[in-house]
C-alpha positions, 0 to 999 in steps of 0.5 A: 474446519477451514471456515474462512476458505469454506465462506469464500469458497460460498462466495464464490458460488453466489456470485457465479449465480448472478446474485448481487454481491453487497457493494458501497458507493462513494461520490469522488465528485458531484459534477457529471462525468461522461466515463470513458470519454475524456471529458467532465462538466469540470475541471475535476473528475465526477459522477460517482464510482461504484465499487466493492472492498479495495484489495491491498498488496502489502508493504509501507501502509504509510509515510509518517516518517517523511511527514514527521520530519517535515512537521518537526521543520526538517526537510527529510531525504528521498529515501524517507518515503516510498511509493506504496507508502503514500498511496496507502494513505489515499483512497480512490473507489475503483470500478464495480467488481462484476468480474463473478470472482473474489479478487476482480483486476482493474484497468484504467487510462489516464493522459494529461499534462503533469502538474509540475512543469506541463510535460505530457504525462499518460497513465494506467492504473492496475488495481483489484477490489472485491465484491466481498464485504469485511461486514459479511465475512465470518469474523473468526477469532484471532491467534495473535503472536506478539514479537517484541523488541525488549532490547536497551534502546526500547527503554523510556518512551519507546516501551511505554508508547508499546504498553499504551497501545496494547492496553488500547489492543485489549478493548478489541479482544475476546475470551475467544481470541488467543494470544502468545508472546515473545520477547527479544534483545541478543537472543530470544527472551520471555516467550508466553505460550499460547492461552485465550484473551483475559483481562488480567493476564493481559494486563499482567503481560503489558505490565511486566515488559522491559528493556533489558541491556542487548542487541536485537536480533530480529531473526530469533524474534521473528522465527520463534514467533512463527513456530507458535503459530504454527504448531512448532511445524504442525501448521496454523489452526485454521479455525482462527486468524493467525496474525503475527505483529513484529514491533522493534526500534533497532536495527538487526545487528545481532544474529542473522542479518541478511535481508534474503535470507531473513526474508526467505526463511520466514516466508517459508512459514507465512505462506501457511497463512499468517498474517504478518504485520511489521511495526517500527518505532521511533527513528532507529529502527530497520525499515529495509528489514521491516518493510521487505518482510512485509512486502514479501509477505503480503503484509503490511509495515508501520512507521510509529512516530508517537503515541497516537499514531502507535495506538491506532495501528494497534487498533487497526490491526486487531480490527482488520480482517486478515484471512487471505482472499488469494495467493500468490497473485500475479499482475502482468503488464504489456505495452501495445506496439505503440507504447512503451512502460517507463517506471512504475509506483505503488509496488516496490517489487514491480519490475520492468524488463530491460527492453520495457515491454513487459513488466510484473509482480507477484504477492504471496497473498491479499486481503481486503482493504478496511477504508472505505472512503476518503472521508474515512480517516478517524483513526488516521489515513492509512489502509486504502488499499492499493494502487499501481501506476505505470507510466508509459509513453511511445515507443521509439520504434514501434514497427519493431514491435509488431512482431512480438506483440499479439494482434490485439495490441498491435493498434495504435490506440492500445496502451497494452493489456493487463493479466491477473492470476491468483489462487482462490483462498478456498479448499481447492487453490481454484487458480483465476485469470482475467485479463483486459486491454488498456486503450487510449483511442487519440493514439500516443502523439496527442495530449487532450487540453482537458485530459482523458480518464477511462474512469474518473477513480484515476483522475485522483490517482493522477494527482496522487503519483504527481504529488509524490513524484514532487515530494521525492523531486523536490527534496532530492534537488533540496540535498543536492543545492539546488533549493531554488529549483525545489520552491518552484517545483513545490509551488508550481504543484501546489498550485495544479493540485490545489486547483483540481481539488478546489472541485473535489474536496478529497481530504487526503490530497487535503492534508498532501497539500498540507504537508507540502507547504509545511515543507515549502517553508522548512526548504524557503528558511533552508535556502532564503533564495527566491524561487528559480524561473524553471523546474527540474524535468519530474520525468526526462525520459519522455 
């Protein structure tokens, strides 16, 4: 019994012996690079980057809704795209995971001039990988709950865009698996109990989904799904993966539809161990009810703008192995005496305390990323992992500090120290911490012409959070009037990053690039205003 946690509980072992752990290696440039050092035979990072499996926090696993809009000529609102979102449809390989456990925290530093209007900008990234292969793990079969929207909106192309891609789901499916299935509108509908994968029934199943008059009540969904997979209270199988995928195109307006409170009551039952997947569809749907249930959970939340992008979803999510590799992970942050955090990308439960010294977030559980590369995109760019990004910059008072930071991080050359710790997904809950310090040896004051990375992982990473933070920049000044400002914002980033990546050839920054001229020319035909002389300041605290 308890075969996942048995096999990683193994791995663990092997990888306290000093044996190798099977990892994969990507080039993210072919110039040299001397690591560490602040300086590339080029402008773009290179050298290679040897790395495990990228660990994922959760949440948004992509930003289809903004680039809908953008592809459809509109020109969407800030609220359109998150953090966690975006950088889930990017990869970047991190540091080889030779910390001797399963989850191992990374720590890079990167400091150069933004891409948009040449302010100094310094960066730590705090990311997890794995030396755990997915190949290598036992590939249990699946207990998959389906909770389905069947209220009136659902009717016509939303429902069969949903048919589609479960008759797509099923060419992953075995006799092993198992599957359930429970429908809702005003109140709970069908529900099929539990019986293993036939073809048959599952076509039967598929074939007989409809949309009935109604409202929806995610609530009741939600809930009676996570009693089958818990044995109405006797607890999940743990001989199975126990998978949870809630797909709805409204907003929750009837039942309960506070958030918290939705929110906490489930978490009470995902905390077992299921993995929850939220899927919207259309442009009606609840994105603050979806994507907190998947952030609080450790899941991952969809956005499903046609039929394509709802089949790879599908496909992705049957394919991916979702038994936890930790629980309840806790990523710490402390600014050095000399420093202090500004903001933070890439985890919407981040947070920051009122004086900026200190910042953190906890996820309820992990798993392993399943892209493994930038190039590896043939079922769209979403499942990278995760990255967080925390933007620092020097402190106002930095003797003030000393008296409340340690030694270690009372220098001037230490950005701060970064804290992991998490139980092990084994029989024991073995709890781990890693902890390392963040260092940028020039001090706060001075930005080198050339950059400086730890690492050349970040130098992507830098140009990923530039990019979004253009994105959001550039529609938010679009909304307020100011579109002239907007054109100069996007082309003075395009022009950085397409530059950097005229060395790299990173396809995701590719299709970043992509999609930000087809917004440059929606906001162009908006306004028909030449561009302004100057940008609004992407970050005016520094």
């Amino acid at each position: 019994m308890m075969k996942a946690r048995l096999f990683l509980q193994a791995a663990v072992a092997v990888l306290a012996a000093g044996i190798p752990a099977c990892m994969c290696e990507e080039d993210l440039a072919s110039a040299p690079y001397e690591e560490g050092t602040g300086n590339s035979a080029s402008s773009g990072s290179g050298g290679s980057s040897s790395g495990g499996t990228n660990v994922g926090f959760g949440g948004s696993q992509d930003f289809a809704f903004f680039r809908q809009v953008v592809e459809g000529g509109g020109i969407p609102g800030p609220d359109a795209m998150d953090s966690p979102g975006f950088f889930a449809e990017h990869h970047t390989s991190l540091p080889a995971p030779t910390c001797g456990n399963t989850i191992c925290l990374q720590g890079m530093v990167g400091a150069r001039e933004n891409l948009i209007n040449d302010g100094p900008c310094t960066v730590i990234q705090v990311g997890l990988n794995s030396p755990l292969n997915v190949a290598d793990l036992p590939q249990l079969p699946r207990r998959v709950v389906l909770v389905i929207d069947e209220s009136g909106s659902m009717e016509g192309r939303n429902l069969q865009m949903v048919q589609s891609g479960l008759r797509l789901m099923a060419s992953e499916l075995n006799p092993e698996d198992k599957w359930a299935l429970v429908t809702f509108g005003d109140l709970v509908g069908d529900v099929i109990p539990w019986r293993n994968y036939d073809s048959l029934d599952w076509n039967n199943m598929v074939e007989n989904l409809a949309a009935d008059e109604g409202s929806t009540n995610i609530h009741a969904g939600l809930m009676r799904g996570l009693e089958l997979l818990t044995n109405e209270g006797g607890g999940v199988d743990p001989d199975y993966q126990n998978r949870l995928i809630l797909l709805s195109d409204g907003m929750a307006n009837r039942g309960e539809v506070n958030v918290d409170v939705v929110v906490e009551e489930a978490m009470v039952r995902v905390r077992e161990g299921i993995g929850l997947s939220t899927i919207g569809v259309g442009e009606a749907f609840d994105p603050i009810m979806l994507g907190r249930l998947a952030e609080a959970s450790g899941g991952t939340f969809y956005f499903a703008n046609d039929q394509q992008a709802l089949e790879e979803i599908f496909l992705e999510e049957i394919r991916a192995f979702i038994v936890p590799v930790g629980y309840d992970v806790r990523i710490e942050v402390q600014a050095g005496a000399h420093y202090e955090l500004r903001a933070s990308y890439g985890a919407n439960q981040f947070r920051l305390t009122d004086d900026r010294r200190n910042g953190g977030v906890v996820i309820p559980a992990v798993t392993l990323a399943h892209r493994q590369a930038h190039s590896d995109n043939e079922n769209g760019r979403r499942g990278g992992g995760s990255a967080l990004l925390i933007e620092v910059m020097p402190a106002f008072n930095p003797e003030q500090n000393m008296s409340t930071v340690p030694s270690e991080l009372q220098s001037s050359t230490v950005i701060g120290q970064a804290r992991l710790t998490y139980e092990e997904a084994n029989t024991q809950r073995t709890i781990r911490e890693e902890v390392i310090n963040l260092e940028y040896p020039h001090g706060p004051d001075v930005m080198l012409p050339d950059g400086y990375w730890t690492h050349d992982a970040i130098q992507k990473n830098f140009v990923m959070m530039n990019l979004y933070v253009g994105f959001q920049l550039a529609v938010t000044d679009f909304h307020s009037g100011r579109g002239d400002v907007a054109l100069a914002e996007l082309d003075a980033l395009m022009a950085a990053a397409t530059a950097w990546n005229s060395e790299i050839d990173d396809e995701d920054i590719a299709d970043d690039l992509r999609i930000m001229r087809i917004l440059r020319a929606n906001i162009d035909t908006a306004v028909n205003v030449p561009p302004a002389e100057e940008t609004s300041d992407p970050w005016p605290q520094d």
